[in-house]
C-alpha positions in Angstrom: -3.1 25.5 3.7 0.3 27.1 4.3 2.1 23.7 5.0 1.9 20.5 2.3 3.6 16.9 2.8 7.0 17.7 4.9 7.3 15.1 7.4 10.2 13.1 7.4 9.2 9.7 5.4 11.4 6.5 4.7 12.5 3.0 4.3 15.7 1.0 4.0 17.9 -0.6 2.0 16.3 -4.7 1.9 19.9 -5.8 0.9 20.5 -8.6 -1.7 17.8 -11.0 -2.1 20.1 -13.8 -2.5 21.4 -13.3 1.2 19.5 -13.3 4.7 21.9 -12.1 6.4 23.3 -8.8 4.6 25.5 -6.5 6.2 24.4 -3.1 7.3 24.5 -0.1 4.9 27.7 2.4 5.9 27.1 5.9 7.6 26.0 8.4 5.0 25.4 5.8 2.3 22.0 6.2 0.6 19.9 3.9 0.5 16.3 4.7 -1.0 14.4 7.0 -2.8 10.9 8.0 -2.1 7.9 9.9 -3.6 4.8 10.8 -1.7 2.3 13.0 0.0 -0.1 13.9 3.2 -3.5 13.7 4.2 -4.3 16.3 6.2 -6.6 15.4 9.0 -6.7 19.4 10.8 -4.6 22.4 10.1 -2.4 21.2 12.3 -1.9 17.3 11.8 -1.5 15.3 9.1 -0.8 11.6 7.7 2.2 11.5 5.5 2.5 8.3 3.0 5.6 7.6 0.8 6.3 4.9 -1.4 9.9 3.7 -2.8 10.6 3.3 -6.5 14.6 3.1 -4.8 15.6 0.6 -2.7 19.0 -0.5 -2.7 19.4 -2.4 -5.9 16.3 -4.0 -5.5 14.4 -4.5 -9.0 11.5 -3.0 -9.3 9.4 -6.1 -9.4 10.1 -6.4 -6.0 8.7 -2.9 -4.9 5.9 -3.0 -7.4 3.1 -5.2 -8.8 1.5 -4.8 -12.1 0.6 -7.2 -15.2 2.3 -10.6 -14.9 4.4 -10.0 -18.0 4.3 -6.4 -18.3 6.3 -3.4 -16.4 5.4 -2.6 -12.7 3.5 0.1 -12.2 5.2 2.6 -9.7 2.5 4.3 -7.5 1.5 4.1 -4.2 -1.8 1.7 -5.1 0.8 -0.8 -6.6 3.8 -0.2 -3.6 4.3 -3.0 -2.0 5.8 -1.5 0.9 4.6 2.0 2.2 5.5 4.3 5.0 3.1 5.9 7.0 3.5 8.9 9.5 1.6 10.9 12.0 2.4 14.1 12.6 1.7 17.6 13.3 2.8 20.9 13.4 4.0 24.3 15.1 4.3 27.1 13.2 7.0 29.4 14.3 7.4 33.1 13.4 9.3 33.8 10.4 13.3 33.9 9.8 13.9 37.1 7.1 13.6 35.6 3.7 12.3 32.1 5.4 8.8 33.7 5.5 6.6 30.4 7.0 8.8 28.0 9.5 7.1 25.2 10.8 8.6 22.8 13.9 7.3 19.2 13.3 8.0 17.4 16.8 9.1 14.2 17.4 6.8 11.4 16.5 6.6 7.6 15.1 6.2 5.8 11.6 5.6 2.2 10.4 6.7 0.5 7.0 3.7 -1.8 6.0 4.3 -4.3 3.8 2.2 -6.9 1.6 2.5 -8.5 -1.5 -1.4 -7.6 -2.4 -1.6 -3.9 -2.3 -4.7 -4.1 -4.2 -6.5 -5.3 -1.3 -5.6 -1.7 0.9 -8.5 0.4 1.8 -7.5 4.6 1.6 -11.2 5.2 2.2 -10.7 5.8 6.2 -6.7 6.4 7.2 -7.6 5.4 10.8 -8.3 1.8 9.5 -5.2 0.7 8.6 -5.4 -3.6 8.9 -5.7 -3.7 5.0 -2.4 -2.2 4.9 0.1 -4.8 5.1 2.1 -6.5 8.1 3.6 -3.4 10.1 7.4 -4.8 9.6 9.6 -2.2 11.2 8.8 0.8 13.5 10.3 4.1 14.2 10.7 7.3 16.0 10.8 10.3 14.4 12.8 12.8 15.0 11.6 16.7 15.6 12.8 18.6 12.2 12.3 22.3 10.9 10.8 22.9 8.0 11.6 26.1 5.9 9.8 28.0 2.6 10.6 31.2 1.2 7.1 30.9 -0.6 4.8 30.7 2.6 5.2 27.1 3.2 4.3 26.5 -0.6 7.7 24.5 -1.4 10.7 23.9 0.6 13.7 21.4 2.3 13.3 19.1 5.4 15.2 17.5 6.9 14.9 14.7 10.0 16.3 11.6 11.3 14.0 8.6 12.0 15.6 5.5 14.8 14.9 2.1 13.9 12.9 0.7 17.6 11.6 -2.6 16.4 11.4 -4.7 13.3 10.8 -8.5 12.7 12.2 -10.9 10.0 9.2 -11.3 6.9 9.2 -12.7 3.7 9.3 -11.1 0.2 8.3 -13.9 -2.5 10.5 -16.4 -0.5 13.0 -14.2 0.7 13.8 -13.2 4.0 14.5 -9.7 5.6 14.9 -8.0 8.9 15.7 -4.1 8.7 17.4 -4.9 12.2 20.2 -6.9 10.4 20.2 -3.7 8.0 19.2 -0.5 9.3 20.7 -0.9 13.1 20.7 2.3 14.1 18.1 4.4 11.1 18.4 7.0 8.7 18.2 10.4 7.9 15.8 11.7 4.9 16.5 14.7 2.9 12.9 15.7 1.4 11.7 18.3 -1.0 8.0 19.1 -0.6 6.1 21.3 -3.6 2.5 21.9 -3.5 1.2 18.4 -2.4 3.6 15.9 -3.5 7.0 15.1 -2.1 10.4 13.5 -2.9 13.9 12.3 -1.5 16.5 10.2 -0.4 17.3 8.4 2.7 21.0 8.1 4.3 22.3 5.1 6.6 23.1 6.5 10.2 25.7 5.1 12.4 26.4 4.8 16.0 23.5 5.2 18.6 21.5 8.1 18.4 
């Protein structure tokens, strides 16, 4: 498979826990950091999974579980929050030295988030109720994905527009990407082999 884990994946800054009503991040800041990977479901689609060991200043207890006195563990079976994607792909004909392109269209992605991310099921991606509660929802922008190795490694590069969210709790805190996130973000990925990593940018203004 010429094409591993390059869809566009994120999730927001959460903001101080002290406040509920934090102001939204500026244009350009950054505001997580994500690791991941795909399933791939044909040669052509795929699910794409990331989880955050980044999230604004957020301790890592608070993106993680693990022992009750010990050090979170930071992987995707531990994450309380995940983002999940469905996409697929075009392949488009080479660009010189850019010997596989691939155009992923526009599509959508939902943050799950629970507190018991022991209880989720990978065994069947299409069943996703032992997930989490889908907090926040978005469309995905189309992006073009480039590799000067046949689509072995290589940058990508998409926005994602925040289109619903709700307020939910976090250990007796409150959050609402609406009152952060207004307007989305733009991810700046890195995909090698299988696995997958980046940051995520505050947008500004309507897109």
């Amino acid at each position: 498979m010429k094409f591993a884990t390059v869809v566009l994946l994120g999730i927001l800054l959460l903001g101080s826990c002290a406040s509920l009503n934090a102001q939204a991040a500026g244009s350009s800041q950054v505001v997580m950091a994500f690791l991941g990977g795909s399933v791939f479901t044909s040669d052509t689609t795929a699910i794409c999974m990331s989880y955050y060991p980044v999230i604004g200043d957020l301790p890592l207890n608070l993106l993680f579980s693990g022992p009750m006195f010990g050090t979170p563990v930071v992987d995707k079976e531990h994450a309380y929050f995940i983002w999940v994607s469905d996409f697929s792909m075009q392949e488009l004909p080479p660009n010189k030295d850019f010997n596989y392109v691939a155009l992923i269209p526009q599509g959508e992605a939902t943050i799950y988030f629970t507190t018991r991310p022991d209880l989720r099921d990978w065994s069947d991606w299409s069943k996703r109720s032992t997930w989490g509660e889908p907090v926040a929802k978005f469309t995905r922008k189309a992006g073009i994905f480039f590799s000067a190795d046949g689509g072995n490694s290589g940058p990508f590069t998409s926005t994602a527009i925040l289109t619903s969210s709700h307020t939910f709790a976090i250990f007796g805190k409150s959050f609402n990407f609406a009152d952060l996130i207004p307007h989305g973000m733009t991810c700046f990925e890195t995909g090698v082999g299988e696995a997958e990593a980046g940051t995520c940018t505050a947008i500004g203004g309507a897109q």
